[in-house]
RODO-2510 file (C-alpha; in nm, 4 decimals, decimal comma):
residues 311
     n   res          X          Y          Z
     1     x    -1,0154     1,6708    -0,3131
     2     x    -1,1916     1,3993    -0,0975
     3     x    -1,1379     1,1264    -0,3609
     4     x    -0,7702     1,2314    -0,3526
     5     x    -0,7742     1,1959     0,0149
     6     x    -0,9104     0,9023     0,0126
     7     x    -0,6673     0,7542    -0,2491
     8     x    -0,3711     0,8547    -0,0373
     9     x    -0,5162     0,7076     0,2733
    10     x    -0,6201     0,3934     0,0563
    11     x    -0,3256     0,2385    -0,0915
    12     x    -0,1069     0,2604     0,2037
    13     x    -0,3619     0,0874     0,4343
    14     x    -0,4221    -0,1868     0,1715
    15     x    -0,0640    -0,2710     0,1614
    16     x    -0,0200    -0,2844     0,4974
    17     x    -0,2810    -0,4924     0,5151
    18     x    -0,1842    -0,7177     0,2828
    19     x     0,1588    -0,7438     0,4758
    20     x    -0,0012    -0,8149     0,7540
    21     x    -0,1794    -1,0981     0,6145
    22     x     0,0964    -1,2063     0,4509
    23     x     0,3513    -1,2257     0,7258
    24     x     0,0739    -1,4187     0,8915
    25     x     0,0403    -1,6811     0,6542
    26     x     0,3869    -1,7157     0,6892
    27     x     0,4294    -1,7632     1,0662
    28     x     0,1446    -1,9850     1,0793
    29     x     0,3807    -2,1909     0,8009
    30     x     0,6919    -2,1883     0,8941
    31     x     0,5886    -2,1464     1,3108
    32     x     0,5688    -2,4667     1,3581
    33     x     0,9341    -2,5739     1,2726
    34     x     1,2527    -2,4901     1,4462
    35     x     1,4456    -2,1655     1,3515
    36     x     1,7695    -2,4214     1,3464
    37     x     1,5823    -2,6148     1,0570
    38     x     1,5560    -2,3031     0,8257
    39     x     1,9137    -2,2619     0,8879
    40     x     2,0036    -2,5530     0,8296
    41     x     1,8718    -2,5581     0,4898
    42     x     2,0979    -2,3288     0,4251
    43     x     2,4243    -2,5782     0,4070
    44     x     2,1651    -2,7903     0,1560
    45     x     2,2606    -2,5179    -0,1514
    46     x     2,5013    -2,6641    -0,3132
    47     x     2,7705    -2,4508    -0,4568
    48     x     2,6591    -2,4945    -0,8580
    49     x     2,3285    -2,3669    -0,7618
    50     x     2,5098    -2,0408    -0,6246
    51     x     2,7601    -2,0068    -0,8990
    52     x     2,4758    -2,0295    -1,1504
    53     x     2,2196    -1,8217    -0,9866
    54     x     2,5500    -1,5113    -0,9569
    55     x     2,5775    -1,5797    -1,3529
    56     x     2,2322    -1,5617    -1,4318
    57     x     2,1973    -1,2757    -1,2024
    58     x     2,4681    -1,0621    -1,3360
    59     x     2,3141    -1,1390    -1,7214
    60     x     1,9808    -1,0774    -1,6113
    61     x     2,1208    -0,7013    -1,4467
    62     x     2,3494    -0,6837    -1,8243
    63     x     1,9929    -0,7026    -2,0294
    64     x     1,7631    -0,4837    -1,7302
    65     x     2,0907    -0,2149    -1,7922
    66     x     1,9332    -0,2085    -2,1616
    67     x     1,5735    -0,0448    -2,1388
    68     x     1,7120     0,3062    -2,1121
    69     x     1,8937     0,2742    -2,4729
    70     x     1,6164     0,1594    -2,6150
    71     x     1,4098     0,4804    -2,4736
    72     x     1,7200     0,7270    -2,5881
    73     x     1,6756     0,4964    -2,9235
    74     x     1,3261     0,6003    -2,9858
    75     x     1,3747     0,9813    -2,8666
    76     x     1,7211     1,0324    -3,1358
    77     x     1,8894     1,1623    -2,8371
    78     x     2,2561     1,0888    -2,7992
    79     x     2,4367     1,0013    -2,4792
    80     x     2,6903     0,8121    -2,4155
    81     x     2,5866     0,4693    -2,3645
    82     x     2,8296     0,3749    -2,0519
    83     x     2,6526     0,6903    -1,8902
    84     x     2,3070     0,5470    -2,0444
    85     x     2,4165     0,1789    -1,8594
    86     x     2,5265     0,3269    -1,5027
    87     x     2,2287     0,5943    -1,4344
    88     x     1,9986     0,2129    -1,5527
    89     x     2,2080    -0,0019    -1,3316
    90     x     2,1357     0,2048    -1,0379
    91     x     1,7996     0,3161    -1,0981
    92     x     1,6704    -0,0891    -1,1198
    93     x     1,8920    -0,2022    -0,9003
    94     x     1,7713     0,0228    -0,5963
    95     x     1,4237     0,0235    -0,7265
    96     x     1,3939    -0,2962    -0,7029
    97     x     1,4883    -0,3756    -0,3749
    98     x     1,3065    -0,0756    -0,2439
    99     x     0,9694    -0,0797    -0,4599
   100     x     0,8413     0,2264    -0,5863
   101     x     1,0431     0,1883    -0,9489
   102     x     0,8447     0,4750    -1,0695
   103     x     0,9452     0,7708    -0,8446
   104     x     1,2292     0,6330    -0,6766
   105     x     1,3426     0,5284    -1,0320
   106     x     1,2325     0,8816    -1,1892
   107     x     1,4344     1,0728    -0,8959
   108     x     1,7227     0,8610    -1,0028
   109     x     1,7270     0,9237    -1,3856
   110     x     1,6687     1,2702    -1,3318
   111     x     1,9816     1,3394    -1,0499
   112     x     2,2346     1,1965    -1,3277
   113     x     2,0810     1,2737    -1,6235
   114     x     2,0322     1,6009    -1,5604
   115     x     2,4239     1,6465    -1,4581
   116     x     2,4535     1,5511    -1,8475
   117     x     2,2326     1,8325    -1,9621
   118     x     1,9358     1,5925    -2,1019
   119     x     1,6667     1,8053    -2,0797
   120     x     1,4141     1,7250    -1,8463
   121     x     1,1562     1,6363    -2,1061
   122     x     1,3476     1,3829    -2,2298
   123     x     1,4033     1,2526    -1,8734
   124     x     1,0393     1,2471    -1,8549
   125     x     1,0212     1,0535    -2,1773
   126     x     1,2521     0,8470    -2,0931
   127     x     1,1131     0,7633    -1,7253
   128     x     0,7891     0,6782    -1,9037
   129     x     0,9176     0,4424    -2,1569
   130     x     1,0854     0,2545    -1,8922
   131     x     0,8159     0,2141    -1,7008
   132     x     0,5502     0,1512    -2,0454
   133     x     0,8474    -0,1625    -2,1019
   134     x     0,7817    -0,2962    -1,7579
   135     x     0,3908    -0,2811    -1,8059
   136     x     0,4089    -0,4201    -2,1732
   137     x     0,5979    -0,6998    -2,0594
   138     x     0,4210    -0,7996    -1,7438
   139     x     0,0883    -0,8071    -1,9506
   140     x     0,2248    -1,0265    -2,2386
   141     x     0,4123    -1,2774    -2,0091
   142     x     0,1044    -1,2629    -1,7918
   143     x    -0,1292    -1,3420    -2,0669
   144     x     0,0890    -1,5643    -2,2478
   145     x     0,1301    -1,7728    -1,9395
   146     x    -0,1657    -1,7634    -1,7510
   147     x    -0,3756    -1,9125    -2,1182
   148     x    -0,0746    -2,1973    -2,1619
   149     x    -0,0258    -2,3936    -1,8158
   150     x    -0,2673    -2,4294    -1,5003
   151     x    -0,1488    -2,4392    -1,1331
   152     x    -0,3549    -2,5233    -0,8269
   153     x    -0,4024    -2,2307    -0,6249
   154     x    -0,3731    -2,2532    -0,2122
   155     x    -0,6758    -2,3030    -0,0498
   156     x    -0,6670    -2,0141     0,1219
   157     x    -0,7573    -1,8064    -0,2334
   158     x    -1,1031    -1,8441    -0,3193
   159     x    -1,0507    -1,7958    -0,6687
   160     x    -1,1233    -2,0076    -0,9912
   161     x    -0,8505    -2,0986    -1,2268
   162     x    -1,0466    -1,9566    -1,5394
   163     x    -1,0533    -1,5949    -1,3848
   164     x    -0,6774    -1,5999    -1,4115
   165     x    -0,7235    -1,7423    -1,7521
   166     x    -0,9505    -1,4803    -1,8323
   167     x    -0,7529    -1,1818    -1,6907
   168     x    -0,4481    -1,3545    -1,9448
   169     x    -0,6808    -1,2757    -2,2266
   170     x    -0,7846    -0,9041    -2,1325
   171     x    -0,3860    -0,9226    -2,1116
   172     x    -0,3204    -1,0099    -2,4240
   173     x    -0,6142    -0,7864    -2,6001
   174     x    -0,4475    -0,4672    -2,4118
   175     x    -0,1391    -0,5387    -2,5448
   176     x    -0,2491    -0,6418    -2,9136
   177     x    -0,4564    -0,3140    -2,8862
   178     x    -0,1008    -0,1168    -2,8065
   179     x     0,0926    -0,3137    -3,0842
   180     x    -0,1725    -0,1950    -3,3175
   181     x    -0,2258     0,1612    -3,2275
   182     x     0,1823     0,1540    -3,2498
   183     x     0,1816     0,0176    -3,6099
   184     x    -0,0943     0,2808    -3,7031
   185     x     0,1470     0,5579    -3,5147
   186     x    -0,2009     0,6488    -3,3741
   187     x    -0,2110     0,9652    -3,1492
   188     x    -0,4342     1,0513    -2,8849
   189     x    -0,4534     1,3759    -2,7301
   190     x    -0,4907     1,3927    -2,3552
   191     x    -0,5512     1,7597    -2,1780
   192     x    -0,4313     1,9200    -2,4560
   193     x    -0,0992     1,7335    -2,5199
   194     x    -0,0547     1,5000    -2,8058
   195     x     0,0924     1,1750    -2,7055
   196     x     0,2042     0,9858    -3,0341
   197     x     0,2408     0,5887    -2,9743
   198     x     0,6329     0,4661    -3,0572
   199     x     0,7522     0,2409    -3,3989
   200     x     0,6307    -0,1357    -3,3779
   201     x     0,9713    -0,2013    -3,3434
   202     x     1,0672    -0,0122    -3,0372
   203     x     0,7490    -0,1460    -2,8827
   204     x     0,8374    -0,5397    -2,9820
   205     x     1,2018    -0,4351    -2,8745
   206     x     1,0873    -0,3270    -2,5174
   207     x     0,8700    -0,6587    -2,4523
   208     x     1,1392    -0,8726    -2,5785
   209     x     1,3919    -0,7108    -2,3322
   210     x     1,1632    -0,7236    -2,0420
   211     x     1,0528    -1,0834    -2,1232
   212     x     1,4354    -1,1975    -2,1498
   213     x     1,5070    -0,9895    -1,7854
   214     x     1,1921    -1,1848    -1,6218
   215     x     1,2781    -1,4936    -1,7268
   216     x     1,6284    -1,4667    -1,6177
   217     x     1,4457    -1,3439    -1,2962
   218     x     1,2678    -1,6549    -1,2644
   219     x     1,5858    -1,9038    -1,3371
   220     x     1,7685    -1,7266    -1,0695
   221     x     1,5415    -1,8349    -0,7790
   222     x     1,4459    -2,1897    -1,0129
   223     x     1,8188    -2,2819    -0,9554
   224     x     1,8224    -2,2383    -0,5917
   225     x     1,4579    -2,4501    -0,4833
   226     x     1,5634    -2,7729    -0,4045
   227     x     1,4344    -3,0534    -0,6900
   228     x     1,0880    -3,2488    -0,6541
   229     x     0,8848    -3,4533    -0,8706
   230     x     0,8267    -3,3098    -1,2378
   231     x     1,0065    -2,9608    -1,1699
   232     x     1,0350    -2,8189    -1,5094
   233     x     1,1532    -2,4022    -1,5590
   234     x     0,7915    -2,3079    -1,7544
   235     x     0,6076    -2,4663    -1,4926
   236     x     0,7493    -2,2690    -1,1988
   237     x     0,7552    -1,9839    -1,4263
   238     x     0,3773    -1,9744    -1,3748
   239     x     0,4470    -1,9525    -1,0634
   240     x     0,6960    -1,6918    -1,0179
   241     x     0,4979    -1,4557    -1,2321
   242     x     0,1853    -1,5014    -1,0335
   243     x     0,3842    -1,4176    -0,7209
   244     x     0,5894    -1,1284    -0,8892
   245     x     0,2571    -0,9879    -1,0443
   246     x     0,1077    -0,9964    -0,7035
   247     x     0,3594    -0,8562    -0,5094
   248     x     0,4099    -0,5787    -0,7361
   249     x     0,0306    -0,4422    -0,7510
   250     x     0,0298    -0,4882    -0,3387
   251     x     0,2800    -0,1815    -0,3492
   252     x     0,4847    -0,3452    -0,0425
   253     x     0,8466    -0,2476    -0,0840
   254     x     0,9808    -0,5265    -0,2681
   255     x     0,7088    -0,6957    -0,2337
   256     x     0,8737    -0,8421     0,1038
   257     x     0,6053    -1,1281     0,2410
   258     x     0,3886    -1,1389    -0,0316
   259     x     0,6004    -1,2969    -0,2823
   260     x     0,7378    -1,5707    -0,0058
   261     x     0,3906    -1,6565     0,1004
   262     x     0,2740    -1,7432    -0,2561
   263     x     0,5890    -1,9433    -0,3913
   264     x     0,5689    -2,1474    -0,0719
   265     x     0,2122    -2,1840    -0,0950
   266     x     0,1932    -2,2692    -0,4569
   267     x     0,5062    -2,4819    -0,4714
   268     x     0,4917    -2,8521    -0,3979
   269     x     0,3865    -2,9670    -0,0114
   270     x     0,6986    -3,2572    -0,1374
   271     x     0,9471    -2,9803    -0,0282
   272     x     0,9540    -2,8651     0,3461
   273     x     0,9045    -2,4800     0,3968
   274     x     1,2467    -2,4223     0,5790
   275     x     1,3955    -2,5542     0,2497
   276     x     1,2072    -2,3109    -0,0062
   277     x     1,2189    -2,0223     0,2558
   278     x     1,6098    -2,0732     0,3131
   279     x     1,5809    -2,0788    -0,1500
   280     x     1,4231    -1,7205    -0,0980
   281     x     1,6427    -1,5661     0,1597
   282     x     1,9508    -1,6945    -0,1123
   283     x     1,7518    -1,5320    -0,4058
   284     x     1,6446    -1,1923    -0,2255
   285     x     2,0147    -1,1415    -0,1004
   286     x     2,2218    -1,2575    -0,5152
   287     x     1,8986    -1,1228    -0,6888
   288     x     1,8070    -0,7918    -0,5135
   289     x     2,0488    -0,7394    -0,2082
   290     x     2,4199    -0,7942    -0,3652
   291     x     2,3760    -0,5452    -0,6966
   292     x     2,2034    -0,2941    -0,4283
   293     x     2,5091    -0,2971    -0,2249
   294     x     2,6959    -0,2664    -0,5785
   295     x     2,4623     0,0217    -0,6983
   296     x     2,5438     0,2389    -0,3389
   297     x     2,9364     0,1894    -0,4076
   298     x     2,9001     0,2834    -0,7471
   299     x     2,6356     0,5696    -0,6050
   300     x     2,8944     0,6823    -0,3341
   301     x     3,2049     0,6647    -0,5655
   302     x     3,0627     0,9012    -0,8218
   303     x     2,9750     1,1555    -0,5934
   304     x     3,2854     1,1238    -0,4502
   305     x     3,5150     1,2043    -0,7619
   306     x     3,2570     1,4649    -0,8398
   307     x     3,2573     1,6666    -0,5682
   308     x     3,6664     1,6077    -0,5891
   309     x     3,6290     1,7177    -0,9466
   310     x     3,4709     2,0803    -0,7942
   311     x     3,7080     2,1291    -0,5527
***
């Protein structure tokens, strides 16, 4: 009961902690230039950045859309699959501004899937294979990436590159270990219930689709920072992941101050911070803002013609 406590009290202080620090970081950054500058960086984004970061945003959204059939897939359930792509629009597409993908992301699968008599077992199943794709993927682009290139950290992080080159390999060994137990079909059984790992192919199918939505991810916000020396997409996809990864295990919603302090620490000093900070308010509002705003009039319309439908 006390550890419980304790856990509750824990997690929310840490975050807002790390907020804290975060926002700090920032102001002392970006204090010491005009508010007119950041604006002004604004009329620097050209209008083929935009138009490409709205493309690769709206693929990126097409493949995200895609992890539910592959969890329906694996169960042998059948549901339509344009009900399947709006109840997975909506549920990443709030979640992701918001934070919280698991029960924010849960409540949504189960309010529409449940008006489609899935059973709520399945729901379950399929909540948990969308978030085992999310974990699956983080760890194999995280190990994958953090072995193959080498940033400088800010000087503020006491921390030596080879940790981060060791945490890729426990990384990689948790998810060989899962690919393996997955082409054994291993079961474990965990207070009382048998929980039997999914086909090799379901699993390689969920870490390919979560691979292809990060890296669309990352070549959203890649096409809106302004060019410096040697920018090349795998290099800043080092550091996207590093400030994605971060900002997700701080539990802040959306990760809002963590992720901006580390891309403008970790980024070039060639590039003023009003320039990469007007980048990131253009990527939070196309990447995370715009299909939110989508997702509520979608949200809004359905329940509209539904509770027509009743009356």
């Amino acid at each position: 009961m006390k550890r419980d406590r304790l856990t509750r009290f824990l997690y929310p202080t840490l975050a807002v902690g790390l907020l804290v620090f975060s926002l700090c970081i920032l102001n002392q950054e970006l204090g010491r230039y005009n508010p007119k500058e950041i604006l002004d960086s604004f009329s620097t984004l050209e209008k083929s950045q935009l138009s490409s970061a709205f493309c690769l945003t709206i693929i990126d959204y097409l493949i995200i859309s895609t992890y539910d059939i592959i969890a329906f897939l694996c169960l042998n359930y059948d549901l339509n699959i344009k009900r399947i792509l709006f109840t997975t629009f909506i549920t990443y597409a709030v979640s992701n501004t918001t934070g919280y993908t698991l029960l924010i992301g849960g409540g949504i699968r189960y309010r529409f899937y449940s008006l489609w008599r899935v059973p709520r077992r399945n729901i379950a199943k399929v909540t948990a294979l969308g978030n085992l794709t999310f974990w699956l993927g983080l760890l194999t682009l995280s190990g994958i990436t953090f072995l193959t290139n080498s940033f400088k950290l800010p000087s503020f992080i006491n921390l030596n590159i080879s940790i981060i080159r060791y945490l890729g390999i426990i990384a990689l060994l948790s998810v060989g270990t899962y690919l393996y137990f997955c082409w054994r079909r291993k079961c474990l059984r965990i207070k009382g219930k048998i929980i039997c790992f999914p086909k090799l192919t379901t699993t390689l199918s969920q870490i390919t689709i979560f691979s292809l939505d990060w890296a669309l991810a990352a070549a959203v916000l890649y096409c809106l920072i302004p060019e410096y020396p040697d920018k090349s997409y795998f290099s800043f996809f080092s550091i996207y992941l590093l400030a994605m990864s971060t900002s997700i295990m701080s539990n802040v919603p959306g990760g809002i101050g963590v992720f901006e302090t580390i891309i403008i620490f970790l980024l070039p000093k060639s590039i003023s911070a009003p320039s990469i900070f007007s980048s990131l308010l253009a990527y939070r509002a196309i990447r995370f803002l715009i299909p939110l705003g989508i997702a509520l009039i979608l949200l809004g319309c359905f329940e509209l013609r539904r509770k027509l439908n009743q009356s």
